[in-house]
C-alpha positions as a Python dict, from the first residue, in 0.01 Angstrom:
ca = {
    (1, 'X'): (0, 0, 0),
    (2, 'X'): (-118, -345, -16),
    (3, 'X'): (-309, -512, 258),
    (4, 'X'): (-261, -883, 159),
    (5, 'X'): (-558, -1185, 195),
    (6, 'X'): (-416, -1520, 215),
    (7, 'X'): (-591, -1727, -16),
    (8, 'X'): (-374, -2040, 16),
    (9, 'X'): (-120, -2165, 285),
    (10, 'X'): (15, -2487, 276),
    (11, 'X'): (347, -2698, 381),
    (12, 'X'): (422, -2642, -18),
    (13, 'X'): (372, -2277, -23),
    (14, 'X'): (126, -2006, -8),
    (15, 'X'): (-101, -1742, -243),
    (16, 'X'): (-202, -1392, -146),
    (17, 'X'): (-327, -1133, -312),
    (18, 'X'): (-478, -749, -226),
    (19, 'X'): (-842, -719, -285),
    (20, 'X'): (-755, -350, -413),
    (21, 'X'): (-497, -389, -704),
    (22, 'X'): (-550, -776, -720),
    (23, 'X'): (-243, -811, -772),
    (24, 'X'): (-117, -1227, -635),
    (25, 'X'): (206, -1317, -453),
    (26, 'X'): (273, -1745, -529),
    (27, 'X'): (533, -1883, -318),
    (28, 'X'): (593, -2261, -414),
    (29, 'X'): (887, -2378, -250),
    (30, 'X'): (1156, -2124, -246),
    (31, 'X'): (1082, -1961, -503),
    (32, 'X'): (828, -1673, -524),
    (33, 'X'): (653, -1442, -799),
    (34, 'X'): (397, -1158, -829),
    (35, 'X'): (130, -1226, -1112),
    (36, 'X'): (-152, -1033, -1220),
    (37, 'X'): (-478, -1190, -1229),
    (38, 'X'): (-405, -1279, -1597),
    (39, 'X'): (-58, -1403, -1567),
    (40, 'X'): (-179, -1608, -1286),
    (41, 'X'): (-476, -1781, -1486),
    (42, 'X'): (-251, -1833, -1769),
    (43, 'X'): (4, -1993, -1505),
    (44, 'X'): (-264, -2231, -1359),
    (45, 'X'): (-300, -2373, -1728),
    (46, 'X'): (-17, -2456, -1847),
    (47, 'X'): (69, -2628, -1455),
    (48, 'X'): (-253, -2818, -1514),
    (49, 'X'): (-154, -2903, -1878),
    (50, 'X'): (155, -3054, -1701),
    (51, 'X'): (55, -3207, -1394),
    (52, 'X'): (-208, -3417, -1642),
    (53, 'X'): (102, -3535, -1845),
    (54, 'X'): (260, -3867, -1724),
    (55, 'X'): (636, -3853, -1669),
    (56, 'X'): (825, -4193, -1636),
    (57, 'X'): (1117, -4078, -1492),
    (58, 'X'): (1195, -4085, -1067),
    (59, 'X'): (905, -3894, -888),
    (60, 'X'): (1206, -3611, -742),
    (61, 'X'): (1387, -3583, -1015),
    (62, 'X'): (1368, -3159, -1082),
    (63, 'X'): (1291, -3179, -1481),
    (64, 'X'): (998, -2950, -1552),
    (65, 'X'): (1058, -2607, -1615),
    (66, 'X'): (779, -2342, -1562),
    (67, 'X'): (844, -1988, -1738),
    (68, 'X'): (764, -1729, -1556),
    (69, 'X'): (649, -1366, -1630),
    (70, 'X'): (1024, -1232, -1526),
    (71, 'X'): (1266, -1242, -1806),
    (72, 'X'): (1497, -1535, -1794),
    (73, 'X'): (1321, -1698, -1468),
    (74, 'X'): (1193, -2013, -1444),
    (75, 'X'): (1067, -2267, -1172),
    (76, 'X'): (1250, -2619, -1182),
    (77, 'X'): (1018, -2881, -1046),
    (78, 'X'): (935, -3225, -978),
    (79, 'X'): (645, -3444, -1139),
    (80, 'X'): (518, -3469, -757),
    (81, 'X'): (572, -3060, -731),
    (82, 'X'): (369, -2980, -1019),
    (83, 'X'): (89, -3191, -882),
    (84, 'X'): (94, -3027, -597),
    (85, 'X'): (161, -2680, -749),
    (86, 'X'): (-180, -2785, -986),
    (87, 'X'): (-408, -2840, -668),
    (88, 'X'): (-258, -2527, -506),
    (89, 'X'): (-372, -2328, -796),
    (90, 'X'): (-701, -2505, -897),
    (91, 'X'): (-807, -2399, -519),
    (92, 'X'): (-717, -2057, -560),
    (93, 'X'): (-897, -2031, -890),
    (94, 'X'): (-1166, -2142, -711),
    (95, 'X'): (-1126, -1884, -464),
    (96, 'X'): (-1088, -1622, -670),
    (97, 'X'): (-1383, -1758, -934),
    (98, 'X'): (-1619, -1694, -563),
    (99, 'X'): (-1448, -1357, -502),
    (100, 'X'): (-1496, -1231, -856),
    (101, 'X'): (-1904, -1374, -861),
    (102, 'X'): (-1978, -1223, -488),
    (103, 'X'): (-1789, -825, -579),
    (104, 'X'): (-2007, -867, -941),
    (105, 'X'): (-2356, -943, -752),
    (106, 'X'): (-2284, -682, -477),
    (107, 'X'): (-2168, -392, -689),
    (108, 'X'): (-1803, -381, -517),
    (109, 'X'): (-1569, -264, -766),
    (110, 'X'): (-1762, -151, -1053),
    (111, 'X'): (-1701, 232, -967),
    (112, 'X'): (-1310, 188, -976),
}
């Protein structure tokens, strides 16, 4: 069984993940989704790619779709939401970038 670390909480939503299968749980407004550490980096990226894109239509207008690793699920968003759904993720990238650089230099995980 999982024992969960919160690596983000905010008013927007929240990331954890367990330190044994690394597995992530995003929730971003009411929707949530379990990633692996690869569908997660590969999710980051492409909400970067769009959050750097300039829309000129009304800030809360839901027009951005995110695919997600589920068949036939997506997340419907704002141009503010995917800002704020780009600095949620940057910060947990960060996080985990730390995690993954302190378990390499202390020998945690390499036997598994």
């Amino acid at each position: 069984m999982c024992n969960y670390q919160t690596l983000y909480h905010g008013a927007a939503g929240y990331v954890i993940r367990c330190p044994h299968c690394k597995g992530l749980q995003l929730a971003f407004g009411t929707t949530v989704v379990n990633l692996d550490i690869t569908e997660f980096e590969c999710f980051k990226k492409m909400v970067t790619r769009l959050s750097d894109d300039h829309y000129h239509s009304a800030e809360n207008e839901k027009m951005i779709c995110l695919p997600l690793p589920a068949d036939h699920v997506m997340m419907l968003v704002t141009p503010a939401e995917i800002v704020d759904l780009a600095e949620m993720t940057a910060e947990v990238q960060a996080l985990l970038d730390t995690y993954q650089i302190l378990e390499t230099s202390s020998g945690v995980g390499s036997a598994d």
